[in-house]
Every structure is written in C-alpha cells, then in structure tokens.
C-alpha positions in Angstrom: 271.1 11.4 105.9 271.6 14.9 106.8 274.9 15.7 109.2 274.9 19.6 110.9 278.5 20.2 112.0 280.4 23.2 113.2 277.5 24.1 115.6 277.1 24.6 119.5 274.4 22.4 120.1 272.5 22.3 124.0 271.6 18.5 124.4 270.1 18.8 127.9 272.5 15.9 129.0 274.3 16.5 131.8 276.9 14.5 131.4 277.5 15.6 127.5 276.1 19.1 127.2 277.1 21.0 124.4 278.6 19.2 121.1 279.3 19.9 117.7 277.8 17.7 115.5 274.5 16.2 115.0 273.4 13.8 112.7 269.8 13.3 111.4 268.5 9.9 109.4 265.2 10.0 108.2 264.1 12.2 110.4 265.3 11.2 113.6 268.2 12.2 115.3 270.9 9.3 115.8 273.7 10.6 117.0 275.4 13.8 119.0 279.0 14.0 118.9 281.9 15.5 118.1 283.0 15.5 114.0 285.1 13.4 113.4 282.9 10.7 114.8 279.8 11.5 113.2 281.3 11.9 109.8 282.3 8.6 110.5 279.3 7.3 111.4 277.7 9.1 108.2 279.7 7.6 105.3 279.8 9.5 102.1 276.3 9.7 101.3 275.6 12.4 103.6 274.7 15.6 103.1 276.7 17.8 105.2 275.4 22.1 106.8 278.1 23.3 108.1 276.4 26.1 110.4 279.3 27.9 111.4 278.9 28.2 115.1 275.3 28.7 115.3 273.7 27.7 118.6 270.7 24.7 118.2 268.7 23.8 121.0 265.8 21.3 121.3 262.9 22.3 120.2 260.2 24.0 122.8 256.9 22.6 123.0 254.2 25.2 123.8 252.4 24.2 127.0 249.0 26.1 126.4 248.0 27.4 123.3 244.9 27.7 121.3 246.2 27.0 117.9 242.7 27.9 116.0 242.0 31.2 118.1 245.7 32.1 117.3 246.1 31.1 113.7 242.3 32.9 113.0 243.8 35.8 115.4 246.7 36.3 113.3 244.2 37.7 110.4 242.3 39.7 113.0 242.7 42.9 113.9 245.7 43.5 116.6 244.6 45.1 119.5 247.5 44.7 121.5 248.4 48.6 121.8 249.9 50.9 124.5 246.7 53.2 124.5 242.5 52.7 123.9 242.9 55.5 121.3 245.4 53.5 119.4 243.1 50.2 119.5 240.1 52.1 118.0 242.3 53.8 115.3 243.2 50.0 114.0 239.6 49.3 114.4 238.4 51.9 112.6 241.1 51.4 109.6 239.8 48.0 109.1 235.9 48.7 109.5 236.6 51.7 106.0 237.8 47.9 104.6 235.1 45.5 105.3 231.8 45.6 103.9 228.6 46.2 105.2 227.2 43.9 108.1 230.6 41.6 107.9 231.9 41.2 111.4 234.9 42.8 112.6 237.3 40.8 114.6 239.7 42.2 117.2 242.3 40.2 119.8 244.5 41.3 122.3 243.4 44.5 124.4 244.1 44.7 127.7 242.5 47.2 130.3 245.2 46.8 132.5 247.7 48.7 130.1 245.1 51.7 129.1 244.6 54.3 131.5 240.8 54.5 130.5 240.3 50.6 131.2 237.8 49.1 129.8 236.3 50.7 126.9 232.7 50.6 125.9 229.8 50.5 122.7 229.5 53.9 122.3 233.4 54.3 121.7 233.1 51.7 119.0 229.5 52.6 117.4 231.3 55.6 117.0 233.5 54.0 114.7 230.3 52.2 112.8 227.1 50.7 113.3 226.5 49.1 110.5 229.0 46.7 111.4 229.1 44.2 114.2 232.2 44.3 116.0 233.6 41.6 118.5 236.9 42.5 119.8 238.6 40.1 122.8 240.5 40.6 125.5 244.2 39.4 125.7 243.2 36.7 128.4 240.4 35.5 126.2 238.4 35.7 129.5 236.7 39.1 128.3 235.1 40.5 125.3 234.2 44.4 123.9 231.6 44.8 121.7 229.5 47.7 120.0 225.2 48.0 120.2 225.0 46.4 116.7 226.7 42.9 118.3 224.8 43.3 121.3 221.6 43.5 119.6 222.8 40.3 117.1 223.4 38.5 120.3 220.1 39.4 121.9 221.5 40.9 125.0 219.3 44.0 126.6 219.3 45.5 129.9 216.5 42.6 130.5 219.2 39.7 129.9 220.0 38.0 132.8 223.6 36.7 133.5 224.4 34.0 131.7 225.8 30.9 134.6 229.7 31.7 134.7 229.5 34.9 133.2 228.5 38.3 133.6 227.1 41.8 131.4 229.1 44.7 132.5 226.5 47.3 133.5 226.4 50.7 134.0 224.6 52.7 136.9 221.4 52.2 134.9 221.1 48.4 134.1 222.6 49.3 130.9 225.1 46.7 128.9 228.0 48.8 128.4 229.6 46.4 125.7 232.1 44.4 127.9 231.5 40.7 128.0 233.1 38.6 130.8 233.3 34.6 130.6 230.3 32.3 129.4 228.5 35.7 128.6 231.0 36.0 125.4 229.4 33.0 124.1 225.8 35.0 123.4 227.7 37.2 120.7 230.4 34.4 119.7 226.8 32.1 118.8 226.3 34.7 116.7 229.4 34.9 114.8 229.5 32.3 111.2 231.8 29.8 112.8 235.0 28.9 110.7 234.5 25.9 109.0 237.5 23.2 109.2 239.2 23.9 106.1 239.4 27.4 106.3 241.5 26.8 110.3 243.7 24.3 108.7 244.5 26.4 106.2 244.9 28.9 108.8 247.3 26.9 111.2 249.3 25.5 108.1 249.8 29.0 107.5 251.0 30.1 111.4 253.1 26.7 111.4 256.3 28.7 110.0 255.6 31.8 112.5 255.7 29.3 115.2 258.7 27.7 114.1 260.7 30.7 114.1 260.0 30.9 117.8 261.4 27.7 118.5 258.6 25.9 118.6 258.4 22.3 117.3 255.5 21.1 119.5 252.6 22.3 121.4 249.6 21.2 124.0 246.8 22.4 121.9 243.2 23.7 124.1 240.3 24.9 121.3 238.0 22.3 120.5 236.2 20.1 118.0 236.7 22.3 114.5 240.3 22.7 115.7 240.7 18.9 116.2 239.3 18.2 113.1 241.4 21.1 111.3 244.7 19.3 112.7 243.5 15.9 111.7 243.1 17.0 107.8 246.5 19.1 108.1 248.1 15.2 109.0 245.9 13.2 106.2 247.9 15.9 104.0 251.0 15.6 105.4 250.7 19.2 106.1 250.9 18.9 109.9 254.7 19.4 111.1 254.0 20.6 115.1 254.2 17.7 117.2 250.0 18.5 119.3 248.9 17.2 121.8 245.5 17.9 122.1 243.1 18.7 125.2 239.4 17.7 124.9 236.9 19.2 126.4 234.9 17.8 130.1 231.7 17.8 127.9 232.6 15.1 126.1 234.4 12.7 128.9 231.5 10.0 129.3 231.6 9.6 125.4 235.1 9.6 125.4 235.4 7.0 128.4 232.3 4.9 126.4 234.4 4.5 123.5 237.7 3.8 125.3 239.8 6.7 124.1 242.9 7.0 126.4 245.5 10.0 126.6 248.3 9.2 124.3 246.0 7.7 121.2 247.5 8.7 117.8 251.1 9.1 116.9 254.1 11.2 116.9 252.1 14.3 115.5 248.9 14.6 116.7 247.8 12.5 120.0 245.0 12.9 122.8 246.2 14.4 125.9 244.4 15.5 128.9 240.6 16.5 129.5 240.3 20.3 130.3 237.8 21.7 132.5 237.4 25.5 133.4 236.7 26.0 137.1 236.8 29.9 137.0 238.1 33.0 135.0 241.1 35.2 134.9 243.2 37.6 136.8 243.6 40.5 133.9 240.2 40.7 133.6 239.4 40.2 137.4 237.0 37.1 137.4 239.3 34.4 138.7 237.4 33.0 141.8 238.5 34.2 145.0 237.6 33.5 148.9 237.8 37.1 149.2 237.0 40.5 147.1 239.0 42.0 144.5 241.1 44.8 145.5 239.1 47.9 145.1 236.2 46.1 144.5 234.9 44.8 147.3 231.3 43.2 145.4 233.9 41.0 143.0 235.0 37.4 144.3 235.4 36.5 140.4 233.2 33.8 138.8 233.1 30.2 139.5 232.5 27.9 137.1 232.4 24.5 138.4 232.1 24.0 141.8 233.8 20.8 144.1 230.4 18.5 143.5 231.0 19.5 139.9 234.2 18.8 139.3 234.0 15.2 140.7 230.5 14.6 138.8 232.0 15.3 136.0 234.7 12.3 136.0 231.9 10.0 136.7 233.7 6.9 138.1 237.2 7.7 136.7 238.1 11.1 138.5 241.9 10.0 137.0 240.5 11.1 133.7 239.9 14.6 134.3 242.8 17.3 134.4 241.0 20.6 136.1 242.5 23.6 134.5 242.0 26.0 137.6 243.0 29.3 135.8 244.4 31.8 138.1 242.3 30.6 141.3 244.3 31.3 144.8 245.5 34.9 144.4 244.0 36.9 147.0 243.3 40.5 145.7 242.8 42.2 149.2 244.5 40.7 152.2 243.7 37.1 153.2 246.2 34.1 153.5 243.5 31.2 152.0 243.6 29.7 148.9 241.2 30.8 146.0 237.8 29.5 146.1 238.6 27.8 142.6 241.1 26.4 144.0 239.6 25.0 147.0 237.0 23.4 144.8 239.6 21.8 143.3 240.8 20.2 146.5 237.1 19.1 147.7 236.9 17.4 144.4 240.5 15.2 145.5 238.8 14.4 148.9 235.3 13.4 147.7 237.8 10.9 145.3 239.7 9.8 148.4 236.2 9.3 150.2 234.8 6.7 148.1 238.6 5.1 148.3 239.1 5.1 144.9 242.0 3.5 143.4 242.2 6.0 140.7 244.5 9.8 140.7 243.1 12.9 139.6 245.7 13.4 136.8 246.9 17.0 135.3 246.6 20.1 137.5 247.4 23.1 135.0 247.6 26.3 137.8 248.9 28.9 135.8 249.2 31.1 139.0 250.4 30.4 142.3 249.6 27.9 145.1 249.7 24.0 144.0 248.7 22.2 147.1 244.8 21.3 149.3 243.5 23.3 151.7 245.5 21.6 153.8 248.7 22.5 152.9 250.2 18.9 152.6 252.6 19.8 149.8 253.9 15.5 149.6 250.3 14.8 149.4 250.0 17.0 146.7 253.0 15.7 144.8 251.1 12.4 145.0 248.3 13.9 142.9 249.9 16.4 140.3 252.1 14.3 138.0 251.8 17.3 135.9 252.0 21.4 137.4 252.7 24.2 134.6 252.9 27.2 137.3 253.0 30.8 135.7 253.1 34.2 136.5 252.0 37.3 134.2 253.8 40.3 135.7 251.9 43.3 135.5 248.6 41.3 136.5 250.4 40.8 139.6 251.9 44.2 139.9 247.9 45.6 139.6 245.7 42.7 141.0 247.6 41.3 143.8 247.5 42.4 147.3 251.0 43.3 149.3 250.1 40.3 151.9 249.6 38.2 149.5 253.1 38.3 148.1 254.1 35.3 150.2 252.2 32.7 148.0 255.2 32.8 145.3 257.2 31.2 148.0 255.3 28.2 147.6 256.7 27.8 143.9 260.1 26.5 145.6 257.8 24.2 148.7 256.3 23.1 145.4 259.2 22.1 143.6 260.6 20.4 146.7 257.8 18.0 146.7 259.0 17.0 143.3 256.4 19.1 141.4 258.5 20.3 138.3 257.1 22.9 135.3 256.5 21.2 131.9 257.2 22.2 128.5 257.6 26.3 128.0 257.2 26.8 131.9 260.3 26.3 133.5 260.7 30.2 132.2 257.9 31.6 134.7 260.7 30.8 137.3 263.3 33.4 135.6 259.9 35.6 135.2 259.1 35.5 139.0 262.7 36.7 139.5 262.2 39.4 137.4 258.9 40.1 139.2 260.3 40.2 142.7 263.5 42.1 141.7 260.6 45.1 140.0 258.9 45.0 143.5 262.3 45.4 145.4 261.9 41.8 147.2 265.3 40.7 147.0 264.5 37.5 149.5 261.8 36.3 147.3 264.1 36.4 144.5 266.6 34.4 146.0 263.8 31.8 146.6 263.1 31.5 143.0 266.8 30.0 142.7 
C-alpha cells in the first residue's frame, strides 16, 4: 500500500474537489481524503510520498493517436521546422549517416508554415539519389518524396490516380514528388514494413515520453502490426498505457463472423470502435467539400467512401461502424452546407433509418466543425452520436477557412446543448476555439465557446 500525502489532488468530483491525500492498494486507488483519515485507513504498513504540495490530476487518455507511426516517428527524422530550408538541412544531415539505398524517413512538415509550400523531388534529389526518401506531412494525409522513391513505387507521368488519392503534377503531367491520400500507399508498399517486435520495442520505448505528458491512456488508430505489437508488450507485462484500439472497416464482416464486440480484453488493452476514412484533411487541402477550396477553385478534396459505401460497409449492423469523417463540413470559399463527407455521412444514417433498423450508428469522430444531418436536427443527432471528439487546429483555420464560414463554430455550443460532450483529450479544443476567435477579433464567438 502506497499512501501520497501533502498533495493538491483534482478529483473531478464536484462535490469533493481538491484533497490531500490519496491512497493506492495494489494498484488501485481506494480512497481520497484528507490525512488523517487515510493514514488511518492505511495502518502501519504503508509506505508513505509526501509530495509537498505538488498538484496530481487524473490521468488524460489520448483520444486519437497512432501509437506505431508515433513511436517509429520518434526515430525518424523531425521535420517539424519553421522554414523548407531548415527541413532539408535535417534531411540532408541524416542522408551523410545512412547507407546507400536505406530509406530515409521524415514526419512532420507542414506547407502551411513554409512560405514556399509544398516542396518537391528535385529539392530532395538534390540532397541524394542514391537514397530513397519518404518524408510525411504533419497530417499524415500527405507525403514528399524524391525521383529515386518515385521510381521504387512505380509512379510516372503515365500513372493514373490511385481511387482516394492524387499525384501532384506539374504544368507538364509531371509527378512533382508530393503524395496526397491513398496515393502514399504506392511508395509506403514499397517501404520494408516494421515487423512486430521491432514497434513494441518502439512503443515500450515512447511509453515514458507519453507519461510525462500526462498520459495514462489512449484510443489507439494504426492497424494490425500495431495490434499485435501491443498484444506482446501485455504478454510481457511491458504494456502500462491503458489502449483502446480502433480496427479497421476492412475487417468488420470477419470481425462480426467471429463475434468480437467493442470492449473485449481487459483493463489494458481492449477493442474499441471500427474506423472508417470517408475523406482527407484540411492542412493538406483534400478534406471533401460541397464546394472549392479557397483559391483553388478545381479542389473539392477527395472522397473516400461515399453514403452507399458507408452503409455497405456495416452490412446488417450499421451500429458496428464508427465513421471517422476527418475534417468534412468546412467550407473553403463561401457556402453555408455541410461538407460533402459529411453529408455522406448523414445519407448513410437515413438509408439505416430506411430499412427501420433497430440498430445506431455508434461513434462519430469529427475532428472539425459541424456534428449534426443535413437537416440540421441537432436532438436527432444527439440520438445518434453517443460519442463526438470535436477539434479545431488553428492555423488550418486561420489559412483554409472562408470568412462566411466562421459561423459553423457556433454549432460546437448547439452541439453541446443536445447533450453531445468531447471525450478524453478534447474538452481542450473548446479553450482552443477561444483562443482562435479572440486571434480573429470575434469576441461574440468567444463568448459562445463558454
């Protein structure tokens, strides 16, 4: 037994909440109190941390992370930099460090941030070509990649778009090195896939970085290799995040045959939700809209499923499925309408309610605004979404989004009205909208985020 006095500890109870003692018994928490109780409660085998008036608060479960892309990303190179120049310096100091023909991996640019924007294969076969380099975007919705990749991954001028992706192209038909979507997947085929060991190895190893963040738990999105990574982490007793763990649509009707159900496993590691992508992103521009992209009046985004889609895919249980429309109903140049992903979406909940099934499409994960139909029934919406994790990335809105189209943030409080509440991590976008609105001088829209 383990006693932690002399602390200022957040309990989330209303009715109780800040106290200064906590008490832990094989590894669950029994009481919260004051010290003089617990002590009591402890006895004289207890080991007792006096803290001296350090703050604890419950740990903070991640709502939406890729555990193997991060754990892998943490080895890669960082491409998270203030300027293109900078990104290619890094690149360039780890390609006079890797051998010949070894890949080079790269995370976290993002063309919104660089005044050049996107960057291309010359810029990096300037660095080497000898080496294939694979460097993706900060949304994971993009990739940049030099001639040696491209030619690894078979794409020419001749190659068509993949379905759900697109070759950036120049004025010739040329590939100019950036990947969007399903279109990463022709070079990431051709990357030597990590095998399990060397990602649990890799997450074990990211556990204590994620801990110092405050995380103790987190909704976990990669796929099979990452599944089976965590699953020999908890054989080993190596496993100490609390995942819950997203499968993907491809697999539902073997999933349903078998009779998995969200919530199998334990404490640790257990099944949550079915994920399916519906469309892109809005940093790299290809979430699905009704109407163009700002400045780009050819781009409506890419959509990936559409509404006959999205229903076939749950087969005769459309409760199983949990759509994970990405940033689908942002309008880029004027327009009031939701997002075509997100109107998919919504044809998919009618099509259920046609057939009068009994069953409820479960999660809705929306990480940007609007959660309602096309009808804007917000209570019939609440009746759907158990679950809404709603989010808001600043600067995408600050270069993506459309003046008129600032009003759709006022649907976060109409949302949480009809009883739709943030999970885990994102009851923070709320302070982060406020922080948005008070940048682009809104001051109504910040009080509505109260």
């Amino acid at each position: 037994m383990r006693i932690l006095t002399n602390a200022r500890i957040y309990t989330l109870d209303p009715d109780y909440p800040i106290a200064s003692t906590l008490v832990i018994d094989q590894g669950t928490i029994t009481e919260v109190g004051e010290t003089t109780s617990a002590l009591a409660a402890g006895g004289l085998q207890a080991e007792l941390v006096d803290l001296g008036g350090r703050t604890v608060i419950p740990g903070l479960t991640d709502a939406h992370i890729h555990l193997q892309y991060y754990s892998l990303g943490l080895q890669k190179v960082d491409c998270e930099t203030n300027s293109q120049i900078e990104c290619l310096e890094r690149v360039a100091a780890r390609a006079r460090q890797t051998p010949p023909a070894e890949w080079i991996l790269g995370h976290g640019w993002n063309q919104n941030n660089w005044p050049e924007s996107y960057g291309s294969c010359a810029q990096l076969d300037r660095i080497t070509t000898e080496q294939p380099i694979y460097l993706t975007a900060k949304s994971l919705h993009a990739g940049w990649v030099n001639t040696i990749a491209l030619r690894l991954a078979g794409i020419t001028s001749q190659t068509p778009d993949p379905p759900g992706g697109r070759i950036q192209r120049d004025e010739h038909g040329i590939p100019t090195g950036i990947l969007f979507e399903k279109a990463m997947a022709l070079v990431e085929n051709s990357i030597p896939e990590a095998k399990p060991a060397i990602v649990a190895q890799a997450i074990k190893d990211a556990q204590p970085l994620l801990w110092q963040m405050g995380l103790t738990g987190a909704h976990d999105f990669d796929r099979q290799t990452c599944f089976t990574a965590l699953q020999l982490l908890h054989e080993a007793g190596d496993l100490k995040l609390r995942v819950t763990k997203s499968l993907p649509i491809e697999i539902l009707p073997e999933a349903v045959e078998i009779g998995l159900r969200s919530g199998f496993g334990d404490d640790f590691l257990q099944i949550g939700s079915i994920k399916a992508f519906s469309d892109g992103a809005l940093g790299p521009r290809t979430a699905a809209m009704l109407q163009p992209y700002e400045g780009e009046p050819d781009n409506r985004g890419i959509a990936m499923l559409d509404a006959e889609e999205i229903f076939e895919a749950t087969g005769d249980k459309p409760s199983l499925i949990s759509i994970y429309v990405n940033r689908a109903d942002l309008q880029c140049s004027g327009g009031g309408t939701p997002g075509e992903a997100l109107e998919n979406a919504d044809k998919a909940f009618r099509l259920a309610e046609s057939l009068n099934s009994q069953e409820r499409l479960g999660a809705c994960h929306w990480t940007y605004g609007k959660v309602y139909g096309a009808s804007g029934d917000y209570q019939k919406s609440g009746d759907h979404f158990q679950k809404a994790i709603l989010g808001f990335e600043g600067n995408q809105y600050r270069r993506n989004l459309a003046d008129t189209c600032l009003d759709y943030a006022r649907t976060l409080k109409k949302a949480a009205e009809a009883g739709l509440r943030p999970q885990g991590l994102a009851e923070s976008y709320f302070s982060r909208a406020r922080g948005i609105y008070q940048d682009l001088k809104l001051p109504h829209m910040v009080q509505e985020c109260h």
